[in-house]
C-alpha positions in Angstrom: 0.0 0.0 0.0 1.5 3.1 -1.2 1.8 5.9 1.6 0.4 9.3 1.2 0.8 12.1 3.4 -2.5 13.2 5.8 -2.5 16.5 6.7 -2.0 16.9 10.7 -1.0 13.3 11.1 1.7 13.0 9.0 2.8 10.0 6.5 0.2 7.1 6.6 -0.1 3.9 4.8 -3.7 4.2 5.1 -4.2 1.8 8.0 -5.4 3.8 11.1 -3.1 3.1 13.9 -0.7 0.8 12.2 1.8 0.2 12.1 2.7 0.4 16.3 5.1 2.4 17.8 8.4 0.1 17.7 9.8 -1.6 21.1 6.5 -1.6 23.2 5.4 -5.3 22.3 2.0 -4.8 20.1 1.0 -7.7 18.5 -0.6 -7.5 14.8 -4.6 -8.0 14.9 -5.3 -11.6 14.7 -1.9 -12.7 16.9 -1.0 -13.7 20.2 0.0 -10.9 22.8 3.9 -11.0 23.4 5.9 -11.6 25.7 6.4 -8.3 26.9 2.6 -7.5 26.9 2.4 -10.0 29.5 5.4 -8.6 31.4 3.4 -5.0 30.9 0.2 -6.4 32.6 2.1 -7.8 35.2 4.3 -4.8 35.9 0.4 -2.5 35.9 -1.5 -5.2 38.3 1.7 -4.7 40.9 1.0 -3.3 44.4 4.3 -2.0 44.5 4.1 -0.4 40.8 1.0 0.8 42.0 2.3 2.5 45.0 5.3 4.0 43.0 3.5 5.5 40.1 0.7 7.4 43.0 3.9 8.7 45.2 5.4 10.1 42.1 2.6 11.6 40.6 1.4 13.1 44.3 5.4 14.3 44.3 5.3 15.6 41.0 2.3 17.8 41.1 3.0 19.2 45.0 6.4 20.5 43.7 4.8 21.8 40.6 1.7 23.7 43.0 4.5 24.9 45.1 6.7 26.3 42.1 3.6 27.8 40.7 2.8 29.6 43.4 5.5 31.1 43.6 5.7 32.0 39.9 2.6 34.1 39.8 3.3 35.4 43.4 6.2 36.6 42.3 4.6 38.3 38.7 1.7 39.3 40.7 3.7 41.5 43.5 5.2 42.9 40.2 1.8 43.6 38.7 0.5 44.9 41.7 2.5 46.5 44.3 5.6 47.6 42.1 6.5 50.5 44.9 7.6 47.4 47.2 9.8 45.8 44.7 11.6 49.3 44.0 12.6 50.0 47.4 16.1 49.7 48.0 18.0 48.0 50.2 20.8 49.0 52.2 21.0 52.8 50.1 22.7 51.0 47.1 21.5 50.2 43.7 19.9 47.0 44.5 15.9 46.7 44.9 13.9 44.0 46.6 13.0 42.5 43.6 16.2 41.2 42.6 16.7 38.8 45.7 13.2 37.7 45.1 13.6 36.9 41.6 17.1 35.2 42.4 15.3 33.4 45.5 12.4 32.3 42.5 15.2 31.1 40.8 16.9 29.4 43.8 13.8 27.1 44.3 13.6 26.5 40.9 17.1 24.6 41.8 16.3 23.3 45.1 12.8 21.8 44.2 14.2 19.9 41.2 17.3 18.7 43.8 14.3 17.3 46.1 12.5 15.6 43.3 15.9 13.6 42.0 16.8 12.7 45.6 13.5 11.7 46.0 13.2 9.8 42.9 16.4 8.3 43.3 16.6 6.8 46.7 12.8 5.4 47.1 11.5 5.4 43.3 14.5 3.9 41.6 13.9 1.4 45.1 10.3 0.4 44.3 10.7 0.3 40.2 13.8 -2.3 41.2 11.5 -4.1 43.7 8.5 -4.3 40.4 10.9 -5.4 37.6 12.5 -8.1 40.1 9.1 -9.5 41.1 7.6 -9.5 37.6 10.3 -11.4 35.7 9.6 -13.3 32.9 10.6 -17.1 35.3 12.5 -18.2 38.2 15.7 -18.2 36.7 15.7 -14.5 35.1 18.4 -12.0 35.5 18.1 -9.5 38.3 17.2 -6.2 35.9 20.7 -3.9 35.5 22.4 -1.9 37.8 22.0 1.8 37.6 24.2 3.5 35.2 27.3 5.1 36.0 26.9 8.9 35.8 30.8 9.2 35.3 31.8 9.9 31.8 34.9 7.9 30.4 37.5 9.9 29.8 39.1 9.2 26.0 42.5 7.4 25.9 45.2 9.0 24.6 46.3 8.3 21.2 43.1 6.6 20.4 40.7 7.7 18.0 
């Protein structure tokens, strides 16, 4: 079947949702699920899985409330009481606004700091615990270590 280009979907061979997206397991109509669509179902119907993917999402959207607030609090003190945000401090050149702004910026930093240290002491802990638990048999490989964040450093005289 030749494909043809649709316009706002991109290039289609005419079958609607075919083919898949590559590496997630789908099945053609008419076939057996995979093996990894059994290891998927698993992983979902986990208690542990479960809990991880609730923490995380209550995580995600508390930090991203608490950023937020402080966004338009920030834009809203400037939209509304910019006399406060002029005044000087200490007789110099700097205003109150810049340490806020740098302070907005600041938690920016330290909020995404919590969310990795969070993520990976007791979310990379529970995603190990799920992909353990739901191997495909008795005898499967423990799933990987973490990666190593060190970067190799190139040898010298190789290419």
């Amino acid at each position: 079947m030749a494909r043809r280009y649709q316009k706002g979907r991109g290039v289609s061979n005419g079958r609607k949702g075919w083919p898949p997206p590559r590496g997630l397991g789908y099945a053609r109509r008419g076939q057996q699920g995979t093996m990894m669509d059994d290891r998927i179902a698993r992983v979902r119907a986990h208690p542990a899985y479960r809990r991880l993917v609730t923490t995380r999402r209550r995580l995600a959207w508390t930090l991203s409330a608490i950023m937020l607030l402080a966004y338009f609090g920030y834009i809203l003190l400037i939209a509304f009481d910019k006399p406060l945000l002029a005044t000087p401090i200490g007789g110099g050149v700097m205003t109150v606004g810049i340490p806020l702004g740098f302070g907005l910026i600041l938690l920016g930093v330290a909020l995404t700091a919590f969310y990795v240290r969070v993520a990976n002491r007791e979310h990379d802990a529970l995603l190990a615990q799920v992909l353990g638990e739901t191997a495909d048999g008795p005898d499967a490989p423990p799933p990987p270590p973490p990666a190593s964040r060190a970067v190799p450093l190139p040898v010298p005289g190789r290419i």
